[in-house]
Every structure is written in C-alpha cells, then in structure tokens.
N, C-alpha and C positions, 0 to 999 in steps of 0.2 A: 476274759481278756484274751486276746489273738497276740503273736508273736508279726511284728513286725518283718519286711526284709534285712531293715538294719540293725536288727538285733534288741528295739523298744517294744513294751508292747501297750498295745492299744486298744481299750475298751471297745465291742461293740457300738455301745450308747456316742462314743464319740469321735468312731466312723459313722455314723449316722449322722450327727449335725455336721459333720464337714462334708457328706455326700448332700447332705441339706442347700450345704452355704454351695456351695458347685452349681448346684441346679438353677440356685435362683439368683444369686449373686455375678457367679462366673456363666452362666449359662451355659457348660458345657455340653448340655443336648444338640444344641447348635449345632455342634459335629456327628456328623453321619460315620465319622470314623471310631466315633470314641463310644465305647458301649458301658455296658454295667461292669461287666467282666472286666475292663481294662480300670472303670476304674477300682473295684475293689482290689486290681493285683496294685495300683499306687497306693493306694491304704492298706494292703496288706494284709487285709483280712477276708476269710474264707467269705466267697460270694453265697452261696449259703444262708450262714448267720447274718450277713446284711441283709437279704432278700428277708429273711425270715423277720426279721427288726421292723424294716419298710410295711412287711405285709399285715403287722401288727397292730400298725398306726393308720395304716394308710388304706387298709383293705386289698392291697396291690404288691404286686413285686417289685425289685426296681427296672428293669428292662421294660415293663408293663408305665412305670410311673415317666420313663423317659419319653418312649414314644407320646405320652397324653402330652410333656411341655412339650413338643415338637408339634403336635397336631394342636394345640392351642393356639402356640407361634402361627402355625399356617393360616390358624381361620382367622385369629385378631389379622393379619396382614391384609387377606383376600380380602376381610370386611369394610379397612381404614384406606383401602386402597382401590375398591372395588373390581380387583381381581379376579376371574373365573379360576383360572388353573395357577397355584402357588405350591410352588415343594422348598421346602428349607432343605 
C-alpha cells in the first residue's frame, strides 16, 4: 500500500488499473506533456513500484509502454490516412 498526497492510501494493484483505464479509456498518451512521472505523482504512488507492477505484466515499464500507444496512435493514423510523416 503507497500513502497517498491526501493522506489515503492506495494499493499498487489499483494504481495500476486506473493507470490501465488512463491509457486506454482517457488516452492520455496523447499528451506529449504528461509522462509516467507526472502521472504516478497524481496517483501518488512511488514511480517505481508502478513501473515495477507494469513490467510484471507487461514485460515493459511504464514510460516504455506510453511511448508504444503513442507510436501505435501514429502508424494506425499514417496507415487509415495514408500519411508519410505523422507525430501525435
């Protein structure tokens, strides 16, 4: 269990599905502003133990797993669009 900013604290396992529902729901890869880092300090929990959680399942870290939906985002676009040069 990690100790929240506001004083909750919150399981690894469930900074993990809501770093989950982010990605795929909220798509916030999308932003080039918003990293791993920023969002583990909004979940609160050591980047770290999420990365560590991520690389578990996933074979990958999360920084590593953001960049792939962003480079997925670019080729599905370039491909349904027939785009040479596409950057999200």
């Amino acid at each position: 269990m990690m100790n929240t900013n506001n004083g909750q604290v919150m399981e690894i396992d469930v900074a993990y599905e809501i770093f989950g529902r982010m990605m795929t729901e909220d798509k916030l890869y999308l932003s080039r502003r918003i990293t791993f880092r920023r969002i583990c300090r909004w979940l609160g929990v050591p980047r770290r133990n999420l990365d560590l959680r991520i690389r578990q399942e996933l074979g990958m870290g999360g920084q590593e797993l953001m960049r792939r939906y962003r480079g997925d985002d670019e080729r599905s676009l370039r491909e349904k669009y027939a785009i040479k040069c596409f950057k999200l």
